[in-house]
N, C-alpha and C positions, 0 to 999 in steps of 0.2 A: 515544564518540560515541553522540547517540542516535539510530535510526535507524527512520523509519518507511515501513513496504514499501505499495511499492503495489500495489494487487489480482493483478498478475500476477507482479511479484516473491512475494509470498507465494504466490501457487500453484505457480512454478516451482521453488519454495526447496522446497518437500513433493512434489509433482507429476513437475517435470522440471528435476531438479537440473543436467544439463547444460547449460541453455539461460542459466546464468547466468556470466556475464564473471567471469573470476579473481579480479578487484577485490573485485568484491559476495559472492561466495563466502565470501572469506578475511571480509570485515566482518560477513558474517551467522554465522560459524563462530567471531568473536575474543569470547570469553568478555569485556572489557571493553568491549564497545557494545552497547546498550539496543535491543532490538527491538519494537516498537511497531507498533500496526494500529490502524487508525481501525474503528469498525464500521459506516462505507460499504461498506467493502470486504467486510464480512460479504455486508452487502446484494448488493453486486455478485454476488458469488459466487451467492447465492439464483436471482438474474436470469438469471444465465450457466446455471445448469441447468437451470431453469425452459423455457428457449429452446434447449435443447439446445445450447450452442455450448461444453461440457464435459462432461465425463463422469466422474463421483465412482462409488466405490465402494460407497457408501449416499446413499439420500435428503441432500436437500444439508443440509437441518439440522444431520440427525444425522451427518455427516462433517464441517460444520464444528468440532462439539463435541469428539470426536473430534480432529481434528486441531491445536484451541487445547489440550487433554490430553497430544498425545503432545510436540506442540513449541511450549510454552508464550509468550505474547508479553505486554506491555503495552498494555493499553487505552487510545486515548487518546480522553479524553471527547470527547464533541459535545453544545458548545458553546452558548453565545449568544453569546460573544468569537469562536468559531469562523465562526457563520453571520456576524456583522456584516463579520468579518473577510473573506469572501469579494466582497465589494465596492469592496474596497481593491486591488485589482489587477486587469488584463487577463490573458486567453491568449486564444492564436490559435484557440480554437475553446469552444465554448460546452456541454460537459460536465459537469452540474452534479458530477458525483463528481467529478472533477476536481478543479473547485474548492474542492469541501472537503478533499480530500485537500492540495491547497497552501494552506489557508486552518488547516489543523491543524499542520500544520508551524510556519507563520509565529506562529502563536499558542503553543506550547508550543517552540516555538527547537530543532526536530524536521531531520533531514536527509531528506532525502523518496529511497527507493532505486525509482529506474524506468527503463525500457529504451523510454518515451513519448518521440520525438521532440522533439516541439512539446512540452513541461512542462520540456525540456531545455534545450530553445533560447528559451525564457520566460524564464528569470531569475528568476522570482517570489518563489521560495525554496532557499535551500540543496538541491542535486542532487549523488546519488552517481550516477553515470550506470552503468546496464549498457550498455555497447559492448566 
């Protein structure tokens, strides 16, 4: 399966490995599914320290670099299939990362892994749900 984390799955997958559902554990740990990050979710990340609403160990840069080093993922490009593609669907709430992040899915046939309510209960794209 290929699987693409979203901002907080990947933090809790390095971060705060408890916080993930048995499910998504085992899938992020099974050596046959493809783990994947959009670099929104870089971005996010940048954001999130920036605003203090996390706390890394180094400058967020350099702990992202760092951390795509120690637990290696696929990139998945962005897009112009990607941006068009975020016009082709609804969700219940208007987060442009959001939308790219299901807009990268839908466009590379990606399972999107998130513990997001609402992106859950959207349908838009293939969901591994943490619950």
């Amino acid at each position: 399966m290929k699987l693409l984390l979203d901002t907080h799955i990947w933090l809790w997958s390095l971060l705060e490995p408890t916080r993930l559902a048995t499910n998504v554990a085992s899938a992020l740990k099974n050596v046959k599914n493809q783990l994947w990050l959009s670099p929104i979710s870089l971005w996010e990340v940048l954001v999130l320290a920036e605003k203090r609403r996390i706390s890394l160990t180094l400058p967020a840069p350099d702990w992202v670099t760092e951390a795509l080093r120690a637990a290696p993922v696929n990139e998945a490009p962005l897009t112009r299939e990607v941006a068009l593609e975020t016009s082709r669907f609804q969700l219940p709430h208007r987060d442009p990362a959001d939308y790219f992040l299901v807009a990268t899915a839908r466009v590379f046939s990606l399972t999107l892994v998130t513990a997001d309510h609402l992106l859950i209960g959207a349908k838009a794209a293939p969901v591994l749900a943490n619950k």
